[in-house]
C-alpha positions as semicolon CSV with decimal commas, in nm:
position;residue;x (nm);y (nm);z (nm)
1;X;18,630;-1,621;5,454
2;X;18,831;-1,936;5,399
3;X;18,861;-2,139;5,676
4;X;19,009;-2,520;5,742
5;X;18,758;-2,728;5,948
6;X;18,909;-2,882;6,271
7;X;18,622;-3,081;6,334
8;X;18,298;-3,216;6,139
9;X;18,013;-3,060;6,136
10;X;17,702;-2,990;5,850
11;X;17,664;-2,646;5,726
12;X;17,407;-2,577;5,440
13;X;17,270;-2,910;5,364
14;X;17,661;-3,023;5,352
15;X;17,904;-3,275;5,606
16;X;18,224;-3,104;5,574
17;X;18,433;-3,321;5,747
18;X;18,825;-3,226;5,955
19;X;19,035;-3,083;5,731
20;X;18,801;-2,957;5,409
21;X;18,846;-2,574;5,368
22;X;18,507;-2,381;5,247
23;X;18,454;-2,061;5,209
24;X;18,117;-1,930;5,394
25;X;18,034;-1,599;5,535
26;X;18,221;-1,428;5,749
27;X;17,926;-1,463;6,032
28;X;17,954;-1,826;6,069
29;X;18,361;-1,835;5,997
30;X;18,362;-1,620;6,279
31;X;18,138;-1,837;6,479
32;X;18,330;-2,162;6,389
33;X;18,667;-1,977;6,479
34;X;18,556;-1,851;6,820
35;X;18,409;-2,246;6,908
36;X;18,662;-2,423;6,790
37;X;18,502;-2,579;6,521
38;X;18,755;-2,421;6,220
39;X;19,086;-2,240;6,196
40;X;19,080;-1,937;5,940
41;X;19,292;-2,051;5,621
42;X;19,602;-1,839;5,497
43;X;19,577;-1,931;5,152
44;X;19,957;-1,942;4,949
45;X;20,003;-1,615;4,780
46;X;20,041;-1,594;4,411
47;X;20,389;-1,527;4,308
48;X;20,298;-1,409;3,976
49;X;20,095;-1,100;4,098
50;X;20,443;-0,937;4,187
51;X;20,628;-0,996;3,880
52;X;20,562;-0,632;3,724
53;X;20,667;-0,461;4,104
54;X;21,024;-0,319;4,144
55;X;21,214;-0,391;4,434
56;X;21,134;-0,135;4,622
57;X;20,758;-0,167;4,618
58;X;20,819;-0,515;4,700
59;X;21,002;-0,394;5,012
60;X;20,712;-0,184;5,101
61;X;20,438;-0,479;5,088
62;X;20,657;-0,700;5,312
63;X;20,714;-0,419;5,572
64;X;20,297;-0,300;5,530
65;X;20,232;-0,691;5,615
66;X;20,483;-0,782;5,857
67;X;20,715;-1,033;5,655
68;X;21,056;-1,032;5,670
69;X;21,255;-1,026;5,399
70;X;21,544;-1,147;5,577
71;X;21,865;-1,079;5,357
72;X;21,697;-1,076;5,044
73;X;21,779;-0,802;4,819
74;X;21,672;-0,890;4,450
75;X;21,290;-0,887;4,333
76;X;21,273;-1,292;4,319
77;X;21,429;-1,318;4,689
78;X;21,181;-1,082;4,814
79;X;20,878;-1,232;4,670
80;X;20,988;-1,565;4,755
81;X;20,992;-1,458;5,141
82;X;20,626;-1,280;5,062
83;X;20,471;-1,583;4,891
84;X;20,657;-1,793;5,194
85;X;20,466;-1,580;5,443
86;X;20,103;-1,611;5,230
87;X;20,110;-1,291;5,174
């Protein structure tokens, strides 16, 4: 799990400091979520991985993961709201 570290700690032989965004296990990202030691990371979603999906298929992934598409309409509005969202 990618998480962003909110405060510094060592993990593995390594300072990560506030701010750096590792990915470790989900055990410990769980850990440092629950104690306040990291925020999980949304990371930006890659735009390209839609370009071969119709509209309507886009309109299905942004309704299955809760973004709203607004008043978008065309392909490239609709995956701009997605890739807004980090979907």
């Amino acid at each position: 799990m990618n998480v962003t570290m909110l405060r510094p700690t060592c993990w593995g032989g390594t300072r990560l400091k506030a701010g750096d965004t590792p990915e470790v296990p989900d055990g410990d990202a769980e850990r440092w979520i629950k104690t306040g030691i990291a925020a999980q990371t949304t990371l930006p979603a890659d735009p390209d991985r839609f370009k071969d999906w119709d509209v309507d298929a886009l309109k299905a992934y942004a309704a299955e993961n809760g973004v709203d598409i607004g008043s978008a309409t065309s392909a490239n509005g609709i995956i701009k709201k997605i890739t807004e969202a980090g979907k």
